[in-house]
N, C-alpha and C positions, 0 to 999 in steps of 0.2 A: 070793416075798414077801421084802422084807427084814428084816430080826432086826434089834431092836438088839443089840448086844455089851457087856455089863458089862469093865470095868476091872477089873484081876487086884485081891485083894484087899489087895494089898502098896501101892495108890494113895492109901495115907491120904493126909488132907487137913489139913496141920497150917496151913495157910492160910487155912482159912474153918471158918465156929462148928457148933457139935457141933448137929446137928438131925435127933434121935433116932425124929420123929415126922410123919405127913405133916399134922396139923394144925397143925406148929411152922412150916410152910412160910410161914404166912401165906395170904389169897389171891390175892393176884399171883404167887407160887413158885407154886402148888398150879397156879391157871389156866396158866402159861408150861411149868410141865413138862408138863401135860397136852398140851398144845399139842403138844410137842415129842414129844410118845411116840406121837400121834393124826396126827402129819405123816411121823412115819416108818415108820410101818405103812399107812398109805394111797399116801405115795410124792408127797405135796404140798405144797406153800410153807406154810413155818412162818410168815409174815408175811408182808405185801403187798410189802416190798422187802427185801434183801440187809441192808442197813441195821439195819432191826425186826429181823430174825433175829439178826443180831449181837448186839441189845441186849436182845434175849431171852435171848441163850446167856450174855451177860456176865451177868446179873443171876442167872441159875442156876448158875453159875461163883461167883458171888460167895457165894452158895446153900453153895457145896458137894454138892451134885446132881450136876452134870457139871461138866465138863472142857473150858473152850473151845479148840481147839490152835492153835496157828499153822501146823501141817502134820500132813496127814494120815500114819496108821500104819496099817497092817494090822489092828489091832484100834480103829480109829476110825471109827464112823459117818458121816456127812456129809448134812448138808439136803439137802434138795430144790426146787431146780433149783442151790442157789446154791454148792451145793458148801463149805459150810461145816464143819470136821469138828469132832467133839465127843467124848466118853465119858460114859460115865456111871457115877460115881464113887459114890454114896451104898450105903455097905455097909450103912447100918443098914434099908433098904427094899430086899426085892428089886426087881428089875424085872419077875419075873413076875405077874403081875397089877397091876401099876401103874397102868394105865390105869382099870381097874374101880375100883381102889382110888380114886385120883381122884377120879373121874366122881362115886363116892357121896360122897366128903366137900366136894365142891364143890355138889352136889346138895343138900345136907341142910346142912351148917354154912353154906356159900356165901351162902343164901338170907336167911340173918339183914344183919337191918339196919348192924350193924356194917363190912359189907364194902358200903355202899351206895358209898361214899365212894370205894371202891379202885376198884368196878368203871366209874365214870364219867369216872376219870382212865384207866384202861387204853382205855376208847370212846375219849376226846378223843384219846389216842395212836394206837389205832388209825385212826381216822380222816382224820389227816395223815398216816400211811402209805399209808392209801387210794388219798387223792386225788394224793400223788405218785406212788405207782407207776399212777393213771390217765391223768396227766398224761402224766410219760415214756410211756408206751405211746402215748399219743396223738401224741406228737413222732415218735415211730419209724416209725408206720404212715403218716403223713404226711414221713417222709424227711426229718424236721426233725434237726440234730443235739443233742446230748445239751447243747451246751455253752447253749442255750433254758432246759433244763430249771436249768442252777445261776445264770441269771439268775431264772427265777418262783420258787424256793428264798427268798430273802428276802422275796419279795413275798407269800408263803405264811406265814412263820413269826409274823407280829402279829396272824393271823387265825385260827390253825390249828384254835384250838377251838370256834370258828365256823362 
């Protein structure tokens, strides 16, 4: 099983805002680390394509949560399949029990109307990740080349929440 690895605790973050609590996460932090803590313990894609991972990790990056790298380090985690490396930086939340942690405060605050808003923009996102990473796959198995895929790319983005 893979561990994640906390970042030594000398990796303060005088780049991104002091967020002391996991309900200061908001619920797009809270849903996106969960994400990320739930895909590296299973050993499975943080999002339907390379892309969503990215911009998963920037927005918990921008968090102050983790650490998006540009190259991995021995003490750096990495997605899965996409090889993306990360840490995780928030000293003021351990990481152990994170994920429980999470789960309940998504579970129980999550559920209020206030976060109705967030979680239909995170679907609509999701969902144009979806449908490209079905697409691509479906060009691949069919031996089509990639450069199909950054032609339907436009033809996709006026429709996407559709």
């Amino acid at each position: 099983m893979n561990h994640i690895q906390a970042a030594s605790a000398s990796a303060a973050r005088p780049d991104a805002p002091i967020i002391s609590d996991i309900s200061h996460l908001g619920g797009r932090g809270a849903l996106y680390l969960l994400a990320l803590v739930q895909a590296q313990r299973l050993r499975r894609h943080v999002a339907p394509t390379p892309e969503a991972t990215a911009s998963l990790l920037s927005v918990l990056d921008a968090l102050g949560v983790v650490r998006a790298e540009h190259h991995p380090t021995p003490a750096s985690n990495v997605t899965f399949p996409d090889r993306l490396p990360w840490s995780y930086t928030w000293s003021h939340v351990p990481i152990d029990g994170l994920g429980d942690r999470l789960t309940n405060y998504l579970s129980s605050t999550g559920r209020s109307t206030l976060y109705a808003d967030t979680w239909l923009r995170v679907w609509q996102e999701l969902l144009s990740a979806e449908v490209a990473a079905y697409l691509q796959y479906q060009l691949r198995l069919h031996q089509f080349g990639d450069v199909f895929m950054s032609e339907l790319a436009p033809l996709l983005a006026p429709n996407e929440s559709r």
